[in-house]
N, CA and C atoms as an extended XYZ file, in Angstrom:
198
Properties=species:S:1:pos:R:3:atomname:S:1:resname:S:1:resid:I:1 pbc="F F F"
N       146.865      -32.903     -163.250 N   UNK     1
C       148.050      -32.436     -162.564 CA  UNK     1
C       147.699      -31.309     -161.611 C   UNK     1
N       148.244      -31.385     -160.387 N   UNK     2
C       147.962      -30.194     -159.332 CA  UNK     2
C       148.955      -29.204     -159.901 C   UNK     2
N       148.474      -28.395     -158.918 N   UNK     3
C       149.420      -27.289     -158.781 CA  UNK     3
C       150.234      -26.806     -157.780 C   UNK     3
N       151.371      -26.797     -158.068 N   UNK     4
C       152.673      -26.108     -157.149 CA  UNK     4
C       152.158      -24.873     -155.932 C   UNK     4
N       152.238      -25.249     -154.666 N   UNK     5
C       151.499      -24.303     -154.328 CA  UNK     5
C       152.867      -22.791     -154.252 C   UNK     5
N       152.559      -21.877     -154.410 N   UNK     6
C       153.509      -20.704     -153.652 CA  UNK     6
C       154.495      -20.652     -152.888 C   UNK     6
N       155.489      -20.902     -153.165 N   UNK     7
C       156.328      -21.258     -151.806 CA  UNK     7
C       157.283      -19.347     -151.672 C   UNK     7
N       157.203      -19.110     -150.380 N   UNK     8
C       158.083      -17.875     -149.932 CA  UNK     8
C       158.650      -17.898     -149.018 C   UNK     8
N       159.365      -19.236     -148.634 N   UNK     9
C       160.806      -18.792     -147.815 CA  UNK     9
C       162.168      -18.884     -148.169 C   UNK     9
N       163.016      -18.750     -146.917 N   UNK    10
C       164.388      -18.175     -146.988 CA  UNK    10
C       165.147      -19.749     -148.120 C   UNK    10
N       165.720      -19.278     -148.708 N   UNK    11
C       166.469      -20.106     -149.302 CA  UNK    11
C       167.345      -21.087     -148.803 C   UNK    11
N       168.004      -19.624     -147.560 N   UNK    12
C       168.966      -20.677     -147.094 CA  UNK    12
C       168.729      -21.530     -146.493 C   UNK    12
N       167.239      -21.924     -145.621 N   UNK    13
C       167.222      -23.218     -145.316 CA  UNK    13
C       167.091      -24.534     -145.777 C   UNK    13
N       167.570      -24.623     -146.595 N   UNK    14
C       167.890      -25.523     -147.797 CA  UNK    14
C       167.077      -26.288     -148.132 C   UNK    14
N       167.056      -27.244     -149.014 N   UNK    15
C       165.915      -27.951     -149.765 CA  UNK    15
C       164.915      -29.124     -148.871 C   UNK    15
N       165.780      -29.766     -148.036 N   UNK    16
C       165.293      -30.640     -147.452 CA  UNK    16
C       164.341      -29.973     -146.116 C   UNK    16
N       164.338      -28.683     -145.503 N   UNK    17
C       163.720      -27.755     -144.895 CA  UNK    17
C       162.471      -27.416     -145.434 C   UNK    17
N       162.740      -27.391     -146.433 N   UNK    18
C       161.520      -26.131     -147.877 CA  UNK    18
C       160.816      -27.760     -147.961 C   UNK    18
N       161.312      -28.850     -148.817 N   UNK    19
C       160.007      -30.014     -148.608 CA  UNK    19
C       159.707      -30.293     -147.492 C   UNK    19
N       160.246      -30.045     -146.394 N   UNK    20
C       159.548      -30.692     -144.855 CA  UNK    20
C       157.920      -29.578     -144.685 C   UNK    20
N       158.688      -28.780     -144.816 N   UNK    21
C       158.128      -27.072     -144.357 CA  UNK    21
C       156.297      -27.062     -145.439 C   UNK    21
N       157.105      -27.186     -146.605 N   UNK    22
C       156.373      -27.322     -147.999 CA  UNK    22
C       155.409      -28.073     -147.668 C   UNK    22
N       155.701      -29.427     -147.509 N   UNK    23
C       154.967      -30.696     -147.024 CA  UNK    23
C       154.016      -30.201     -146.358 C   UNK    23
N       154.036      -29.578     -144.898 N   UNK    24
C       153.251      -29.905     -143.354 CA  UNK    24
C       152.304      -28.606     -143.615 C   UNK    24
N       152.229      -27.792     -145.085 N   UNK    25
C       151.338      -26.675     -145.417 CA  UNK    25
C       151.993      -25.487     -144.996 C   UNK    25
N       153.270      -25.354     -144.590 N   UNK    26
C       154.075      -24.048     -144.408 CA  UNK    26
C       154.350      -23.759     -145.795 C   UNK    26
N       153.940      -22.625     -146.320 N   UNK    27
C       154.568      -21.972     -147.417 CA  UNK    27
C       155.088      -20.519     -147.668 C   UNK    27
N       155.133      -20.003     -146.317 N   UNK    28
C       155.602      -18.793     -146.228 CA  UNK    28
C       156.041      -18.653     -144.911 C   UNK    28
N       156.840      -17.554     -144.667 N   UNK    29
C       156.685      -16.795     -143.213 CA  UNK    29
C       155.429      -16.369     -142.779 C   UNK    29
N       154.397      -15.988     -143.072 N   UNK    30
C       153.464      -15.908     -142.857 CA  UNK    30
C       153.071      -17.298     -141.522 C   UNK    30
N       152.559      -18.434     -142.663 N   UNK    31
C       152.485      -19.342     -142.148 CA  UNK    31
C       153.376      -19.909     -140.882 C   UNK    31
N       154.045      -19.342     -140.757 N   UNK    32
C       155.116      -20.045     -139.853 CA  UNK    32
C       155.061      -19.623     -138.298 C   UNK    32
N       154.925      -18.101     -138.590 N   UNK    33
C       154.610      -16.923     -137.054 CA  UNK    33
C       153.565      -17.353     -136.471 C   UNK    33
N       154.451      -17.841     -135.242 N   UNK    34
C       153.641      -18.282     -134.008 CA  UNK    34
C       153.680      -20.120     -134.000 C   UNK    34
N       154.168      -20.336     -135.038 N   UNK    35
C       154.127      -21.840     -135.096 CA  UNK    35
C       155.435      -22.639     -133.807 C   UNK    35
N       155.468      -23.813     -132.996 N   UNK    36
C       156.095      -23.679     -131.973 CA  UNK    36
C       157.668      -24.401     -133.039 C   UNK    36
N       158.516      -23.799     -132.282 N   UNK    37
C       159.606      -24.398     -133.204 CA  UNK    37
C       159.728      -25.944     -132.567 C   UNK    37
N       159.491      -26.239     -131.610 N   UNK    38
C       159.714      -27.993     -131.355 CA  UNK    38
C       158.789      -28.640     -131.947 C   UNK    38
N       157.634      -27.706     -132.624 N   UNK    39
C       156.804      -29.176     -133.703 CA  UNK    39
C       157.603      -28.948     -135.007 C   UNK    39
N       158.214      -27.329     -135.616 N   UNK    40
C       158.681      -27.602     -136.882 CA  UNK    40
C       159.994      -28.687     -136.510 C   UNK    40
N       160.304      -28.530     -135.652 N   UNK    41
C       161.906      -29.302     -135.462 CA  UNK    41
C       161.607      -31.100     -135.491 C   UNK    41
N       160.477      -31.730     -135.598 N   UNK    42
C       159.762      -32.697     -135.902 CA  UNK    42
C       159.591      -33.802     -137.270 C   UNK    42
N       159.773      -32.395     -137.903 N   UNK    43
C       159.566      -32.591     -139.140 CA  UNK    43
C       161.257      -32.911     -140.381 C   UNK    43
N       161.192      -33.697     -140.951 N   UNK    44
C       162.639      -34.415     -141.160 CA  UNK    44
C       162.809      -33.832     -142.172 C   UNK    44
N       164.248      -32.479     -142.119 N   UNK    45
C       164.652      -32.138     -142.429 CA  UNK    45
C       164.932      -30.642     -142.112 C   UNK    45
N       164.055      -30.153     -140.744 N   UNK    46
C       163.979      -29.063     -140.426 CA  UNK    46
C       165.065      -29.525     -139.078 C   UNK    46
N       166.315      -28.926     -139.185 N   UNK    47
C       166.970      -28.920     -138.260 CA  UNK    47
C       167.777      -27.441     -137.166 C   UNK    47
N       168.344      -27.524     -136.602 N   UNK    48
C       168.480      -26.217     -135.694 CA  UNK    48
C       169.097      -25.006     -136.701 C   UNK    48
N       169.771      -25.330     -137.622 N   UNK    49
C       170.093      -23.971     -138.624 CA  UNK    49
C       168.850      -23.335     -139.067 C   UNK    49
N       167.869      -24.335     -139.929 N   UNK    50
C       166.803      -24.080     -140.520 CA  UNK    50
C       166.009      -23.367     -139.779 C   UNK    50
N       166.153      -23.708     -138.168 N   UNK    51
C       164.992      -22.857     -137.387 CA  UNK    51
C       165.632      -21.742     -137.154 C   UNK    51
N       167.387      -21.743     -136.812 N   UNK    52
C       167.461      -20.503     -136.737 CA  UNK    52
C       167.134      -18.802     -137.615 C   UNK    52
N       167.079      -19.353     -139.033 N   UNK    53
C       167.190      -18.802     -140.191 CA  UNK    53
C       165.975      -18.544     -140.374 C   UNK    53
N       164.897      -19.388     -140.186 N   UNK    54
C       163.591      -18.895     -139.891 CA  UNK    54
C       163.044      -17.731     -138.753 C   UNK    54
N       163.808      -18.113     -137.910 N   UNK    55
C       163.332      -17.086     -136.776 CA  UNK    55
C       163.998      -16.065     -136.793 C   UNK    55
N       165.249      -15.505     -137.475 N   UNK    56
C       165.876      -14.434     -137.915 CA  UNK    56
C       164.957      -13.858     -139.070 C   UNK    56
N       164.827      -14.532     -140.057 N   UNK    57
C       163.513      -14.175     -141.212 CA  UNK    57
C       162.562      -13.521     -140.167 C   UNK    57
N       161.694      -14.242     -139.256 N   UNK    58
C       160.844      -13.513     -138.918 CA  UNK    58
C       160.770      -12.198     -137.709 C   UNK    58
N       162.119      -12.295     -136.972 N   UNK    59
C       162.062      -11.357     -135.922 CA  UNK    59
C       162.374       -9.832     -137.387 C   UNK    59
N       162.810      -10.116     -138.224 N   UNK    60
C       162.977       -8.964     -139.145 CA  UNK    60
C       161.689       -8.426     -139.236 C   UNK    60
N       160.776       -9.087     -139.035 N   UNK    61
C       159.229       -8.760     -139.593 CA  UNK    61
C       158.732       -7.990     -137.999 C   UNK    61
N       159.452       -8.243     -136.384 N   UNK    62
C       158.563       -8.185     -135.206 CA  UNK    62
C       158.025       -9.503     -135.312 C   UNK    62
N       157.902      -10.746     -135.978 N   UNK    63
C       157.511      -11.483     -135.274 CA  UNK    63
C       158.470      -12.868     -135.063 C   UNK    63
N       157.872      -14.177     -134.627 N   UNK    64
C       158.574      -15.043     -133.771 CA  UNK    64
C       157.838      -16.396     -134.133 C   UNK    64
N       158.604      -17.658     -133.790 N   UNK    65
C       158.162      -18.544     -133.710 CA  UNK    65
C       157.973      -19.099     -132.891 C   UNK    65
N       156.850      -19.893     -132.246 N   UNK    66
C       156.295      -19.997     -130.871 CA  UNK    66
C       156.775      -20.574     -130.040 C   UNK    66
C-alpha cells in the first residue's frame, strides 16, 4: 500500500479541485506559485472558483499564479 501524499490546500476548493490538483502532483500552495492558471484550469475539476480561491490563498503569501 502507498502512501497518502500531504495534501495543504484551501478546502474550499472542494473535493473534485483537491483530486484534480492532488492528481497532477499539486499538493500545496507551495506547489502551485507560479504554476499558469490556464494549465490548472485543464485539469477536470479545477474550475474558475477553484482558481480564484487559489490565487487569493496565494496573493496572501505575495505570491501568484502564473
Amino acid at each position: 500500500m502507498g502512501t497518502e501524499p500531504e495534501v495543504d490546500l484551501p478546502r474550499g476548493i472542494g473535493a473534485p479541485a483537491t483530486r484534480a490538483l492532488v492528481g497532477a502532483g499539486y499538493t500545496s500552495l507551495d506547489t502551485l506559485a507560479g504554476v499558469r492558471a490556464a494549465d490548472l484550469a485543464k485539469l477536470h475539476g479545477v474550475g474558475p472558483r477553484a482558481l480564484r480561491l487559489l490565487q487569493e490563498e496565494l496573493e496572501k503569501q505575495d505570491r501568484a499564479l502564473g
